[in-house]
CHARMM-style PDB file with segment names, atoms N, HN, CA, C and O in Angstrom:
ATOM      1  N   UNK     1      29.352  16.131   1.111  1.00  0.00      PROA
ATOM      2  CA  UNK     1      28.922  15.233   0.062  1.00  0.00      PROA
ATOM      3  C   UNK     1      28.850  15.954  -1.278  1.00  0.00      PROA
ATOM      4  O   UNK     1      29.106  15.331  -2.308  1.00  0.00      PROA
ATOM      5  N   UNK     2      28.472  17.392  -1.309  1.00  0.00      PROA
ATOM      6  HN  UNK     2      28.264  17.898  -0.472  1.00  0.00      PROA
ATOM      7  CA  UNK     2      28.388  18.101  -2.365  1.00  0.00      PROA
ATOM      8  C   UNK     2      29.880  18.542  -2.720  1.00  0.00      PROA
ATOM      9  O   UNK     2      30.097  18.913  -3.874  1.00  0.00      PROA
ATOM     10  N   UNK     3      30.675  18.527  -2.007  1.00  0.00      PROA
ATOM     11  HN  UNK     3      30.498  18.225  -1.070  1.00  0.00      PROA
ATOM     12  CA  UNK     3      32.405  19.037  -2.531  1.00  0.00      PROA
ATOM     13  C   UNK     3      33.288  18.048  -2.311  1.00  0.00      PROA
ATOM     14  O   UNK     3      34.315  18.278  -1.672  1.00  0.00      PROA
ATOM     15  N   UNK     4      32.929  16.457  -2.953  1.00  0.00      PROA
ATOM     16  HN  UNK     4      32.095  16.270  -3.472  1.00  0.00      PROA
ATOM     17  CA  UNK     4      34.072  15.608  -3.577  1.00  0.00      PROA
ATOM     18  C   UNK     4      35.505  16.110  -3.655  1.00  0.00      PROA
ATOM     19  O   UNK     4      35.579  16.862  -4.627  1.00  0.00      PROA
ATOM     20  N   UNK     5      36.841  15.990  -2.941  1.00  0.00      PROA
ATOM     21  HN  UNK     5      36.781  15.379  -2.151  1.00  0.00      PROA
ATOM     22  CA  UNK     5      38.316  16.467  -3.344  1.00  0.00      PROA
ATOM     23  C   UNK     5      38.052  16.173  -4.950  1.00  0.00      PROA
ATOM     24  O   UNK     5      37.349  15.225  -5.298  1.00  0.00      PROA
ATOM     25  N   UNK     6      38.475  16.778  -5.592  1.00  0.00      PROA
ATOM     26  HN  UNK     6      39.047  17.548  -5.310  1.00  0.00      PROA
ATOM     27  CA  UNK     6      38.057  16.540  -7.307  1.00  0.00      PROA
ATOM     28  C   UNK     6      37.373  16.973  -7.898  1.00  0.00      PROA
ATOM     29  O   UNK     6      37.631  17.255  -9.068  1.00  0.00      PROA
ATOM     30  N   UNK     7      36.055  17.237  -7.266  1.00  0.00      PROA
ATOM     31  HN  UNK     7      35.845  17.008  -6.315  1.00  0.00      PROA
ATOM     32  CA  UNK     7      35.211  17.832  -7.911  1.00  0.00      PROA
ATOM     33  C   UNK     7      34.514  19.270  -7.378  1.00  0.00      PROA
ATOM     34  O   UNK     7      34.247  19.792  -6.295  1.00  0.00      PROA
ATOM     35  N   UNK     8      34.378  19.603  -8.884  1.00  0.00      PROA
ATOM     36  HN  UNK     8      34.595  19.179  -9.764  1.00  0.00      PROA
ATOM     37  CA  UNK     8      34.180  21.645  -8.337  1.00  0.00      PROA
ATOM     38  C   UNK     8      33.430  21.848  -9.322  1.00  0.00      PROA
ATOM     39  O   UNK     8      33.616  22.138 -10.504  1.00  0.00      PROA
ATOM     40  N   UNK     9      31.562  21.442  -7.954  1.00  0.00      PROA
ATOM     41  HN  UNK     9      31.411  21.206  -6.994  1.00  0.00      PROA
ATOM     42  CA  UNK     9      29.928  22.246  -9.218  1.00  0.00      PROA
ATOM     43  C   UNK     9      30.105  23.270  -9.179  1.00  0.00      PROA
ATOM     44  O   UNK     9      30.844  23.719  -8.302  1.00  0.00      PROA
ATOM     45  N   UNK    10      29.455  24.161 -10.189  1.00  0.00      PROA
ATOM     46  HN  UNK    10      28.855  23.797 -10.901  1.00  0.00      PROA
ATOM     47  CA  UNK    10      29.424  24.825  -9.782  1.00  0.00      PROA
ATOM     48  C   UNK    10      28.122  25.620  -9.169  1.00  0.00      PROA
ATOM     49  O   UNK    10      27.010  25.123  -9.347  1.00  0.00      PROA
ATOM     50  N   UNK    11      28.269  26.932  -8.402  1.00  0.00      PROA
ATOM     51  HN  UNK    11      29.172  27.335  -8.258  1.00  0.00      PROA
ATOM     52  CA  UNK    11      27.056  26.953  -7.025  1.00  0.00      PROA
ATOM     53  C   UNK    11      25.427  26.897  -8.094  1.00  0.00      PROA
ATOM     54  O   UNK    11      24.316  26.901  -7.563  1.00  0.00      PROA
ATOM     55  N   UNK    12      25.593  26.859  -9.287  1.00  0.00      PROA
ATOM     56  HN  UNK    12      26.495  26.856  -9.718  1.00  0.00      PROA
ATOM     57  CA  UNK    12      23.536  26.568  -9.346  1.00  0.00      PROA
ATOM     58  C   UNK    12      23.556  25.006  -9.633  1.00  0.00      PROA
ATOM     59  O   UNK    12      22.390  24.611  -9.657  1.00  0.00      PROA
ATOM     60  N   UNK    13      24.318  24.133  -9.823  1.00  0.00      PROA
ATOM     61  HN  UNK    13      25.265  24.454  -9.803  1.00  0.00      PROA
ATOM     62  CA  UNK    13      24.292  22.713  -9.825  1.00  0.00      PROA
ATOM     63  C   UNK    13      24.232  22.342  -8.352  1.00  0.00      PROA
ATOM     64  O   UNK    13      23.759  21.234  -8.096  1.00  0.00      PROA
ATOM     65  N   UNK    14      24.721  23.253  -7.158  1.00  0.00      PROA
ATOM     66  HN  UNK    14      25.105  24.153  -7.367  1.00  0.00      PROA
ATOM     67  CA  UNK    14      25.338  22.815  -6.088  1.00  0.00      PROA
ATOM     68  C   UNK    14      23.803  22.866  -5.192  1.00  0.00      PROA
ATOM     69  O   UNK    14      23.352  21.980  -4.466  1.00  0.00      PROA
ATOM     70  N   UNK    15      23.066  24.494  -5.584  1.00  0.00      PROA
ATOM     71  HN  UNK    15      23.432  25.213  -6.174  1.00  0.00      PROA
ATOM     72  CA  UNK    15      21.667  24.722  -5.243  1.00  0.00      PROA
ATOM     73  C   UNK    15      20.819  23.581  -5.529  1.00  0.00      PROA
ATOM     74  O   UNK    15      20.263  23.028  -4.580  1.00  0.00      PROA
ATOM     75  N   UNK    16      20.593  23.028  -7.060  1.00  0.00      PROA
ATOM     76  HN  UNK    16      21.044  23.478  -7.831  1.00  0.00      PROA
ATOM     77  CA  UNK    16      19.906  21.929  -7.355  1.00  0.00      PROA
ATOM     78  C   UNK    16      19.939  21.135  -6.639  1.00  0.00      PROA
ATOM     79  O   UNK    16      18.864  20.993  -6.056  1.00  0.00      PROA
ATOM     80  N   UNK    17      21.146  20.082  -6.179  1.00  0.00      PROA
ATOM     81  HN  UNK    17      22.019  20.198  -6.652  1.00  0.00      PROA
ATOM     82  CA  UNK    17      21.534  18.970  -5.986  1.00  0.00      PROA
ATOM     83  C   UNK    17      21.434  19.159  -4.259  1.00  0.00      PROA
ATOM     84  O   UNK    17      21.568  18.089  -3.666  1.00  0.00      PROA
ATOM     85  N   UNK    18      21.273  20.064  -3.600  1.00  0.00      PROA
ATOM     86  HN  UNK    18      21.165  20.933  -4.082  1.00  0.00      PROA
ATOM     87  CA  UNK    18      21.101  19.697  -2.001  1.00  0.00      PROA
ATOM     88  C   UNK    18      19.838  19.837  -1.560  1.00  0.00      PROA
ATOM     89  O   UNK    18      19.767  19.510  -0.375  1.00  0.00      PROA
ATOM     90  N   UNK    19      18.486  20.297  -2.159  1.00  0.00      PROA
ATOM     91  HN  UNK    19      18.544  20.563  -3.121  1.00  0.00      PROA
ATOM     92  CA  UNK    19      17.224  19.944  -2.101  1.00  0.00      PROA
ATOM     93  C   UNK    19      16.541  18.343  -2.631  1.00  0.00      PROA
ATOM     94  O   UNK    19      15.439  17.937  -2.263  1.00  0.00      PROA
ATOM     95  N   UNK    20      17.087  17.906  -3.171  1.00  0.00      PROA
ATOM     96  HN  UNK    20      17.983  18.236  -3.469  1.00  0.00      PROA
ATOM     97  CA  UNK    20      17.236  16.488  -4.711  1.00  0.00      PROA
ATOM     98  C   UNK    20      16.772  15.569  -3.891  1.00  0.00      PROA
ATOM     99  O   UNK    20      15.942  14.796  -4.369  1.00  0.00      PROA
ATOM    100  N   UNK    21      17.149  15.405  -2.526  1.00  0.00      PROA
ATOM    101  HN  UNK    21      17.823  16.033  -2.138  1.00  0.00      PROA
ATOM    102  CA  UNK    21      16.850  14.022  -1.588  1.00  0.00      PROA
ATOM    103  C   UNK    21      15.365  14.366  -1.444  1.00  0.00      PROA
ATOM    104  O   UNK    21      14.534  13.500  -1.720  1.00  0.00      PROA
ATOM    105  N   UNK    22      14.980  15.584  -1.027  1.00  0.00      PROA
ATOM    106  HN  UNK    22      15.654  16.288  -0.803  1.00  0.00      PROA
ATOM    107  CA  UNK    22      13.602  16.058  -0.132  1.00  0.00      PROA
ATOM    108  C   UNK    22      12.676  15.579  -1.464  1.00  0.00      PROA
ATOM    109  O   UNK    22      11.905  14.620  -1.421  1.00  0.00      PROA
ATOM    110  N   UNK    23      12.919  16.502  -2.765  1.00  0.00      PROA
ATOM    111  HN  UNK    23      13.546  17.281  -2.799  1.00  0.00      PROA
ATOM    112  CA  UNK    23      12.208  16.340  -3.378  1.00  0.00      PROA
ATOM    113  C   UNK    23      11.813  14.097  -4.225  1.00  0.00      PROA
ATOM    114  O   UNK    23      10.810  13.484  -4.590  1.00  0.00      PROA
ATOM    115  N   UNK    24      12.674  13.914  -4.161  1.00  0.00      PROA
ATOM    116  HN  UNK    24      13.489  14.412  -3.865  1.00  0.00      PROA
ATOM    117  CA  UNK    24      12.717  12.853  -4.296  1.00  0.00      PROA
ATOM    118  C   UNK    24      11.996  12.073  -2.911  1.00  0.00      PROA
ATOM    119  O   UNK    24      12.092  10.950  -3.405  1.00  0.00      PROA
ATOM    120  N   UNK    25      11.675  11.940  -2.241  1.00  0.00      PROA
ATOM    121  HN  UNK    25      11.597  12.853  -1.839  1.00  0.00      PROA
ATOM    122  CA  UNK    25      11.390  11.239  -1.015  1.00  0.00      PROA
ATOM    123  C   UNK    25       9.501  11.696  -1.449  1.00  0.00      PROA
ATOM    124  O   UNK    25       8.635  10.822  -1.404  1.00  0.00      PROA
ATOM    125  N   UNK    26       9.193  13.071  -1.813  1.00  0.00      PROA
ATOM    126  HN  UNK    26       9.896  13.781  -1.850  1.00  0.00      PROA
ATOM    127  CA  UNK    26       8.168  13.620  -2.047  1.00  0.00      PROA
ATOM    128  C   UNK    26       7.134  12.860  -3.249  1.00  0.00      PROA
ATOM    129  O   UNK    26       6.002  12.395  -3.383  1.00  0.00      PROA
ATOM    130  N   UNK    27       8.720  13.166  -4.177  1.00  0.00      PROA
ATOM    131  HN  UNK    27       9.640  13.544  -4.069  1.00  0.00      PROA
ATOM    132  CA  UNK    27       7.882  12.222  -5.456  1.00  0.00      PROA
ATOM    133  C   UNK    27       7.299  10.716  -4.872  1.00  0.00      PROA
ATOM    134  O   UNK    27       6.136  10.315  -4.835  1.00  0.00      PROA
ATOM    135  N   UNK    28       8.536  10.057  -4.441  1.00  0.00      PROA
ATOM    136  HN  UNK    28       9.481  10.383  -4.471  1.00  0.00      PROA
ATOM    137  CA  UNK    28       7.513   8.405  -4.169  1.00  0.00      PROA
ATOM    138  C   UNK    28       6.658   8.715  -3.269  1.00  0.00      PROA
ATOM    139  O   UNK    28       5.658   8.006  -3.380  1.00  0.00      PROA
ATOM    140  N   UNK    29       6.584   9.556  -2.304  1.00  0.00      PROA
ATOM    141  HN  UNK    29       7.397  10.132  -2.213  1.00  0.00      PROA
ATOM    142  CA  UNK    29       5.220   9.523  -1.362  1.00  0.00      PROA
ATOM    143  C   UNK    29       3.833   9.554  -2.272  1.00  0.00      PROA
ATOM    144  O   UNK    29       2.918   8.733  -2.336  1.00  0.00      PROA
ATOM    145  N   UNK    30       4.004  10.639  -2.854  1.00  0.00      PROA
ATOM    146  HN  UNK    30       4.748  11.306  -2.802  1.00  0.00      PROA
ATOM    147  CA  UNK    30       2.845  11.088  -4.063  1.00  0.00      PROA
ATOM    148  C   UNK    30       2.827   9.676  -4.832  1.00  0.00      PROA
ATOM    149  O   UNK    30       1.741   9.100  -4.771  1.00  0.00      PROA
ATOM    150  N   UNK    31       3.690   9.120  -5.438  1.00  0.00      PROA
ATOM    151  HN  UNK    31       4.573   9.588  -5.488  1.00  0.00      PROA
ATOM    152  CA  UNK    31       3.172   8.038  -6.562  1.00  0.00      PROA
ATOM    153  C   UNK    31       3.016   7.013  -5.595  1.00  0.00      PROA
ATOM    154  O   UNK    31       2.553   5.985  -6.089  1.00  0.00      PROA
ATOM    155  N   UNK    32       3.278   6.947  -4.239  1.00  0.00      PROA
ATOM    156  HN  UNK    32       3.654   7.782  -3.838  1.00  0.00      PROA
ATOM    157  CA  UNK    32       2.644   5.398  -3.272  1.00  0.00      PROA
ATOM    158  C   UNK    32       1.378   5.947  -3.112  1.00  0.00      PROA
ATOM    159  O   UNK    32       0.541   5.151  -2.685  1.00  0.00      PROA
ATOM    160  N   UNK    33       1.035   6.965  -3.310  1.00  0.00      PROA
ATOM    161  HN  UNK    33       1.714   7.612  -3.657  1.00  0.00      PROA
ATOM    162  CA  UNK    33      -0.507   7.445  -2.653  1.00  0.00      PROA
ATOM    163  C   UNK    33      -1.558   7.136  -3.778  1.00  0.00      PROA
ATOM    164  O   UNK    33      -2.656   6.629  -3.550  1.00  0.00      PROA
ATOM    165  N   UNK    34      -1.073   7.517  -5.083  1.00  0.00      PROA
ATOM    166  HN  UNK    34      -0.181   7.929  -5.268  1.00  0.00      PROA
ATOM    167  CA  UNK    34      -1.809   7.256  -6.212  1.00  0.00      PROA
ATOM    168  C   UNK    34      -1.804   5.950  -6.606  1.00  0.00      PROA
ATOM    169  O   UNK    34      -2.604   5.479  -7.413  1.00  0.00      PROA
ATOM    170  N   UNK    35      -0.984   5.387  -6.098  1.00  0.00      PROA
ATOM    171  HN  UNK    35      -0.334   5.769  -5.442  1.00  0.00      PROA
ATOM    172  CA  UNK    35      -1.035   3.577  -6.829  1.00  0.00      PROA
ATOM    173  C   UNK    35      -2.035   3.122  -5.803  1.00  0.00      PROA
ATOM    174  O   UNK    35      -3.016   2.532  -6.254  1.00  0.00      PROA
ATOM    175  N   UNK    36      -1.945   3.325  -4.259  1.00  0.00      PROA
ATOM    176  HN  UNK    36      -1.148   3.804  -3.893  1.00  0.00      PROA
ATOM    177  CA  UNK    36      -2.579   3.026  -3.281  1.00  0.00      PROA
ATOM    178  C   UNK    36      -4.280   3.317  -3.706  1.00  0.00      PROA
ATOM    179  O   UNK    36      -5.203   2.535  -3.938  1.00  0.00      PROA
ATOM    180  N   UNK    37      -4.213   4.509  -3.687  1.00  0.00      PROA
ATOM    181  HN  UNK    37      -3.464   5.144  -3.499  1.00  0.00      PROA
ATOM    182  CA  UNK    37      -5.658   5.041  -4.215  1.00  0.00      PROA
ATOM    183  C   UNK    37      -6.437   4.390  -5.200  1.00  0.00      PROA
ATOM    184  O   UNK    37      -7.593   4.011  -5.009  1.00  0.00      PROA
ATOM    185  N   UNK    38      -5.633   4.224  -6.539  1.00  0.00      PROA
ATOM    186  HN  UNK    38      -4.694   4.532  -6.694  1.00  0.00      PROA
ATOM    187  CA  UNK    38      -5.944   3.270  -7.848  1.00  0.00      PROA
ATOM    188  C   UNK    38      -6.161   2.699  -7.390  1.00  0.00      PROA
ATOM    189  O   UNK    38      -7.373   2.524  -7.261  1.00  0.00      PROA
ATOM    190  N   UNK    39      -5.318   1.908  -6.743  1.00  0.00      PROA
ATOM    191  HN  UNK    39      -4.333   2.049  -6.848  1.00  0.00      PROA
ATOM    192  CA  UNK    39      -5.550  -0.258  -6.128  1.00  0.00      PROA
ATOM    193  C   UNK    39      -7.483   0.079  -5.781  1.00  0.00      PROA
ATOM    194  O   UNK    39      -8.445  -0.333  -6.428  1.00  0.00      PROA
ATOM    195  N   UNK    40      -7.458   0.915  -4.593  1.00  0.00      PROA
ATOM    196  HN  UNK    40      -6.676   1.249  -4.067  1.00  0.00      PROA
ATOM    197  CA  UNK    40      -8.699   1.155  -3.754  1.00  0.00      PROA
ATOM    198  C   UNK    40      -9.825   1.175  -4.303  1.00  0.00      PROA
ATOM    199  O   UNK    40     -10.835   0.570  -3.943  1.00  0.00      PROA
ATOM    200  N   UNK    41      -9.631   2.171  -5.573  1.00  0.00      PROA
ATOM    201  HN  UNK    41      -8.811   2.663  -5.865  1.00  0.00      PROA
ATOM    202  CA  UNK    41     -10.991   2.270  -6.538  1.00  0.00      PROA
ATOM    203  C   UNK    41     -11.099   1.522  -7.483  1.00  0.00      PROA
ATOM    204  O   UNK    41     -12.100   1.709  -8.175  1.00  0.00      PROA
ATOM    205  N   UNK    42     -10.269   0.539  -7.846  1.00  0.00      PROA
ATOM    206  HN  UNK    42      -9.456   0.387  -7.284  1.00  0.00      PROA
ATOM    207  CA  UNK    42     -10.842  -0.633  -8.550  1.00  0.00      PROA
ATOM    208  C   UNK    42     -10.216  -1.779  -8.420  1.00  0.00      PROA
ATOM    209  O   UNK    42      -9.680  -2.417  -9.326  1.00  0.00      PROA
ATOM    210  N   UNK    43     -10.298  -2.153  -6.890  1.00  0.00      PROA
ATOM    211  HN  UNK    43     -10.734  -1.635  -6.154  1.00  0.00      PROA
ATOM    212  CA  UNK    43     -10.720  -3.154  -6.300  1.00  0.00      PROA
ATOM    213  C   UNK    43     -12.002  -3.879  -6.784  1.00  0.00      PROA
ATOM    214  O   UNK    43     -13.102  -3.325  -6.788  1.00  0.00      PROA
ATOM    215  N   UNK    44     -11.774  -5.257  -7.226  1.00  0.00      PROA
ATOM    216  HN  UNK    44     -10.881  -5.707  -7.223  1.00  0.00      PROA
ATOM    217  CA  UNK    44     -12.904  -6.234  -7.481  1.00  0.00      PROA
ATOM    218  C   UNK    44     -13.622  -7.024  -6.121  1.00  0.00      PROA
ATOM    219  O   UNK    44     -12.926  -7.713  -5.375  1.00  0.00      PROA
ATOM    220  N   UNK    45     -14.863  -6.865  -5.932  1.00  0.00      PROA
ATOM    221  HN  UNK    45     -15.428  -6.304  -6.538  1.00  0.00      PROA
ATOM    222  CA  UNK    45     -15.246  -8.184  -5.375  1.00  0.00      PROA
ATOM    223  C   UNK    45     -15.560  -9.465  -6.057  1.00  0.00      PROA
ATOM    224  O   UNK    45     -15.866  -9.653  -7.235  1.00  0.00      PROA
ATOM    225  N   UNK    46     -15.427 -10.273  -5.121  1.00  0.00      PROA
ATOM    226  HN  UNK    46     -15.179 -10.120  -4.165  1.00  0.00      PROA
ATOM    227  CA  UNK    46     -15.545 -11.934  -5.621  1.00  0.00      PROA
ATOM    228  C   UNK    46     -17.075 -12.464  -4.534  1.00  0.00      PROA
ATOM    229  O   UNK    46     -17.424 -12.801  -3.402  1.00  0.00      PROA
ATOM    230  N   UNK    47     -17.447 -12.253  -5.657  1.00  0.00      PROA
ATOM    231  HN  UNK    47     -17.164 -11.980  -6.576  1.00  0.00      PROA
ATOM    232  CA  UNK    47     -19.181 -12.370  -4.851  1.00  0.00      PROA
ATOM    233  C   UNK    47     -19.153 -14.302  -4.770  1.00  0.00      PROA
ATOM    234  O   UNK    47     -19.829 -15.045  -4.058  1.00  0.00      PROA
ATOM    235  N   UNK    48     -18.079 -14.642  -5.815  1.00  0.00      PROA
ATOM    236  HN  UNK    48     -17.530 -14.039  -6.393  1.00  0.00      PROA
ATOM    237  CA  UNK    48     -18.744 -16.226  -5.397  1.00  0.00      PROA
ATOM    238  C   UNK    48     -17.597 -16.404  -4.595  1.00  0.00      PROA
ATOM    239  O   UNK    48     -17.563 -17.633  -4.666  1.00  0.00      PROA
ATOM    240  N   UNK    49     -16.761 -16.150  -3.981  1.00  0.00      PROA
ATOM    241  HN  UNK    49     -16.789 -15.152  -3.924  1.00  0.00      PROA
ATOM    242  CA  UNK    49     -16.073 -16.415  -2.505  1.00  0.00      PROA
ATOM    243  C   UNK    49     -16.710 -16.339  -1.820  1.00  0.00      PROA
ATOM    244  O   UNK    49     -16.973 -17.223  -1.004  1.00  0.00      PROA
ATOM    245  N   UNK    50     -17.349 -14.944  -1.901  1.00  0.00      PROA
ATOM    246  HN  UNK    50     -17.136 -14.225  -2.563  1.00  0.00      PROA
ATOM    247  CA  UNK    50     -18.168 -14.337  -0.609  1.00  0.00      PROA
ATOM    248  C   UNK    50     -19.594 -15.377  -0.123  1.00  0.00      PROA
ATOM    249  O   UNK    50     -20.115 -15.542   0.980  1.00  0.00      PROA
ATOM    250  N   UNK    51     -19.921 -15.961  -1.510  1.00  0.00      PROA
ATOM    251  HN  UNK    51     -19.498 -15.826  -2.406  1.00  0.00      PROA
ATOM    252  CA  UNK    51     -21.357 -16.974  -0.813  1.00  0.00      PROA
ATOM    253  C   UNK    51     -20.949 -18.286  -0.634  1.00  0.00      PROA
ATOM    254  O   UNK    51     -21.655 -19.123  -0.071  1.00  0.00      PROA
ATOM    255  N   UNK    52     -19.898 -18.500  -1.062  1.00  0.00      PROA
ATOM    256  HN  UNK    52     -19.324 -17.820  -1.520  1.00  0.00      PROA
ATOM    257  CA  UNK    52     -18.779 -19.627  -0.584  1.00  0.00      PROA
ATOM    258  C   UNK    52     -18.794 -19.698   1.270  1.00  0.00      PROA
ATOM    259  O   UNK    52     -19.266 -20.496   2.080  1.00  0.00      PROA
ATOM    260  N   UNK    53     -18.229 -18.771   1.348  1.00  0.00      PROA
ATOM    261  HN  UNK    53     -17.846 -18.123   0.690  1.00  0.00      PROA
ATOM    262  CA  UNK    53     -17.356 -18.051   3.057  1.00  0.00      PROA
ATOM    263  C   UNK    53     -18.846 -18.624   3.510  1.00  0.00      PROA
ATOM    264  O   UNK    53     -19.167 -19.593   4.199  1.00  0.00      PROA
ATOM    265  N   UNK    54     -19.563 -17.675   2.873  1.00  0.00      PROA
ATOM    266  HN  UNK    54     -19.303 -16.888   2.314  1.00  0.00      PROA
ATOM    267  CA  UNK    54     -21.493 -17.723   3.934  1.00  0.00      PROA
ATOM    268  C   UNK    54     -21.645 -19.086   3.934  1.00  0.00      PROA
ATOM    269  O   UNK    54     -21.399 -19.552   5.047  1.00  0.00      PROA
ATOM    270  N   UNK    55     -21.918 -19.803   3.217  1.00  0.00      PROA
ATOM    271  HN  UNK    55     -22.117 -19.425   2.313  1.00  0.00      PROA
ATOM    272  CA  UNK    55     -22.211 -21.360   3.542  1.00  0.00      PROA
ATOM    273  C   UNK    55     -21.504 -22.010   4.226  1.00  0.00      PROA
ATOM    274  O   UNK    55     -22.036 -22.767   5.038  1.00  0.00      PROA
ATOM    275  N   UNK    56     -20.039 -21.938   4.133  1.00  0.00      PROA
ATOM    276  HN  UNK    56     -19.607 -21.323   3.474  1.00  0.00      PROA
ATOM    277  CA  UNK    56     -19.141 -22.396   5.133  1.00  0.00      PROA
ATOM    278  C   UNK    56     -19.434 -21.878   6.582  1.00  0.00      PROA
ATOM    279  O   UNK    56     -19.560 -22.665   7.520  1.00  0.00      PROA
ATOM    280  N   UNK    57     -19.541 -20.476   6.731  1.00  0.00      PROA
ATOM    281  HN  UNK    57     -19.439 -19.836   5.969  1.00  0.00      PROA
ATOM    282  CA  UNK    57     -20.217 -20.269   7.994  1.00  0.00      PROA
ATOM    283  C   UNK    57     -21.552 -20.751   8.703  1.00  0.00      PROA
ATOM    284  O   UNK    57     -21.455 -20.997   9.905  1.00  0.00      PROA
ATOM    285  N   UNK    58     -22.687 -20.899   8.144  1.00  0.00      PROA
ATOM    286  HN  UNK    58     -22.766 -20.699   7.168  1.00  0.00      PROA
ATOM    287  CA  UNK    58     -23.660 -21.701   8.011  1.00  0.00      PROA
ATOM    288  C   UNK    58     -23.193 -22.841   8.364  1.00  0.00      PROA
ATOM    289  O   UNK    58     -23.305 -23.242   9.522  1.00  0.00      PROA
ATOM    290  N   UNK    59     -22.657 -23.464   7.504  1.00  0.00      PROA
ATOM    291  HN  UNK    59     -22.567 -23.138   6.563  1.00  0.00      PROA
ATOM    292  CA  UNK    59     -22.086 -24.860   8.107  1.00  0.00      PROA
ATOM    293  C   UNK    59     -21.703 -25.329   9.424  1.00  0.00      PROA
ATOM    294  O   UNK    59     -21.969 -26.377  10.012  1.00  0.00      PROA
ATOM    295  N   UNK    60     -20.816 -24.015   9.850  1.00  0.00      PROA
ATOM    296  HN  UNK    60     -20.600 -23.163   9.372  1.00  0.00      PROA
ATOM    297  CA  UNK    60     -20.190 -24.100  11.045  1.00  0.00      PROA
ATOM    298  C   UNK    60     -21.109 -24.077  12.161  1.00  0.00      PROA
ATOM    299  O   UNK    60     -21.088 -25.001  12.973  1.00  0.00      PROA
ATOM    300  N   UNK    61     -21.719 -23.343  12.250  1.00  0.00      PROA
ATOM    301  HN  UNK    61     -21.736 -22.592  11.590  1.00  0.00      PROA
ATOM    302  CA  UNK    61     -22.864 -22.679  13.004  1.00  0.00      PROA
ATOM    303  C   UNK    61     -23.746 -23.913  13.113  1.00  0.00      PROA
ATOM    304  O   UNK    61     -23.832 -24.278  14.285  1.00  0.00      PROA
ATOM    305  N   UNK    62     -24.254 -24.479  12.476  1.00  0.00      PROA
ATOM    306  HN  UNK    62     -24.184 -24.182  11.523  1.00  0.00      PROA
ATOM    307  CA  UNK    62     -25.112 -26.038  12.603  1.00  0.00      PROA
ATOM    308  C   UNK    62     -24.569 -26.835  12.901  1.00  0.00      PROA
ATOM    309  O   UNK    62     -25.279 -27.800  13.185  1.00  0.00      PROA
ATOM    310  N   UNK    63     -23.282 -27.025  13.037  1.00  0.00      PROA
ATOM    311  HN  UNK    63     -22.705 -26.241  12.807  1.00  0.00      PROA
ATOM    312  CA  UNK    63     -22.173 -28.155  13.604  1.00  0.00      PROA
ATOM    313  C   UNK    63     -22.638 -28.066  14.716  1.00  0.00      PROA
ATOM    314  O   UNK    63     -23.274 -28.941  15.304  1.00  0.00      PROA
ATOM    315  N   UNK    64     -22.197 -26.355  15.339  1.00  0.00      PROA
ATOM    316  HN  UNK    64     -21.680 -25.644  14.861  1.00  0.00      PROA
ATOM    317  CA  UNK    64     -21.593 -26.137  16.869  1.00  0.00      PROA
ATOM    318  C   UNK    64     -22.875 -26.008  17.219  1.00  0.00      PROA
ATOM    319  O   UNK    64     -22.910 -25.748  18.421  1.00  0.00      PROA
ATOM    320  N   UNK    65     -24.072 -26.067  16.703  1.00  0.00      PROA
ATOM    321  HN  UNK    65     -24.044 -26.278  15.726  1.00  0.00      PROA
ATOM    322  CA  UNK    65     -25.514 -26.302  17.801  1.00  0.00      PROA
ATOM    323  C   UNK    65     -25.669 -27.416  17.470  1.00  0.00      PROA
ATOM    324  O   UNK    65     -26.190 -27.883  18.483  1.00  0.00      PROA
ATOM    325  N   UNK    66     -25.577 -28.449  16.563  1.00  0.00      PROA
ATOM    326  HN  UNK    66     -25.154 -28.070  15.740  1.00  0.00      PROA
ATOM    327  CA  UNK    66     -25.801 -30.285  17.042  1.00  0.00      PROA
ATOM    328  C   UNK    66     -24.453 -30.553  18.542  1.00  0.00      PROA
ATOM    329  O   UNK    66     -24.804 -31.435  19.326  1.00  0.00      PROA
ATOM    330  N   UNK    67     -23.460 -30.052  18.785  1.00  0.00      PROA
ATOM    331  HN  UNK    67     -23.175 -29.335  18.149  1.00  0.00      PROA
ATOM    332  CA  UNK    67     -22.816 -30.432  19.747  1.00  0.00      PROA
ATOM    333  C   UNK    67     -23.218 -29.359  20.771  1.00  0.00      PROA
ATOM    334  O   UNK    67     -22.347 -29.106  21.604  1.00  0.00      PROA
ATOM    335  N   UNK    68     -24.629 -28.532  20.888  1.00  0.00      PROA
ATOM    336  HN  UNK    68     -25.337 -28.738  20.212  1.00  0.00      PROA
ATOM    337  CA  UNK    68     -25.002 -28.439  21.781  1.00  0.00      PROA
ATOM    338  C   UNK    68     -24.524 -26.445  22.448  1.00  0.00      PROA
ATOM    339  O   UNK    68     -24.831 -26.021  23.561  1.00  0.00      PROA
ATOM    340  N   UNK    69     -23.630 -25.499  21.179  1.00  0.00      PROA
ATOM    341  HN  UNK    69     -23.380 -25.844  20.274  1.00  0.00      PROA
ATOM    342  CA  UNK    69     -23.131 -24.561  21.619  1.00  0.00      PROA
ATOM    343  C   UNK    69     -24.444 -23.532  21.209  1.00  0.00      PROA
ATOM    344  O   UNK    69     -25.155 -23.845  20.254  1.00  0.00      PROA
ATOM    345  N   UNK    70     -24.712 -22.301  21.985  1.00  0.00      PROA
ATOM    346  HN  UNK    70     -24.135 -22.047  22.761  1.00  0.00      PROA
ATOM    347  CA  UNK    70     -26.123 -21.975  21.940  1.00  0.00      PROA
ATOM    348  C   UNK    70     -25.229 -20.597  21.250  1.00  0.00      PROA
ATOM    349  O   UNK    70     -24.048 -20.386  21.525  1.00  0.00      PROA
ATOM    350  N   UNK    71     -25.908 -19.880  20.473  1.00  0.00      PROA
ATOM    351  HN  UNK    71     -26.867 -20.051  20.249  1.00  0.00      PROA
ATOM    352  CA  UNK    71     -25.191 -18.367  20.041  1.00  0.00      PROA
ATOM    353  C   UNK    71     -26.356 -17.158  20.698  1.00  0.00      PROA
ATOM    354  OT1 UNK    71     -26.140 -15.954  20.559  1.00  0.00      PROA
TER     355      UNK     71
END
């Protein structure tokens, strides 16, 4: 892949260019880890979903003991 019929690097372009995949595969690992990380630490909660969800559960829960289900 590095000696194209046609083409002639020469050997410190040739050094560069056959490490290039590794290091590249390295870089996006590192920047998926840091975007990942970012996302993580400022992550929002939604406190009025969250007392939303609770009443809906509540809800549920008083249904299924008028039809008699014991928890």
């Amino acid at each position: 892949a590095l000696a194209p019929p046609g083409l002639r690097l020469p050997a410190p372009y040739r050094q560069a260019l056959l490490p290039l995949p590794v290091y590249l595969l390295v870089a996006f690992g590192c920047y998926s880890l840091a975007t990942v990380g970012y996302r993580l630490a400022t992550f929002n909660d939604c406190e009025e979903a969250a007392a939303e969800l609770q009443e809906h559960i509540s809800a549920a829960r008083e249904d299924l003991r008028r039809r008699g289900l014991r928890f």
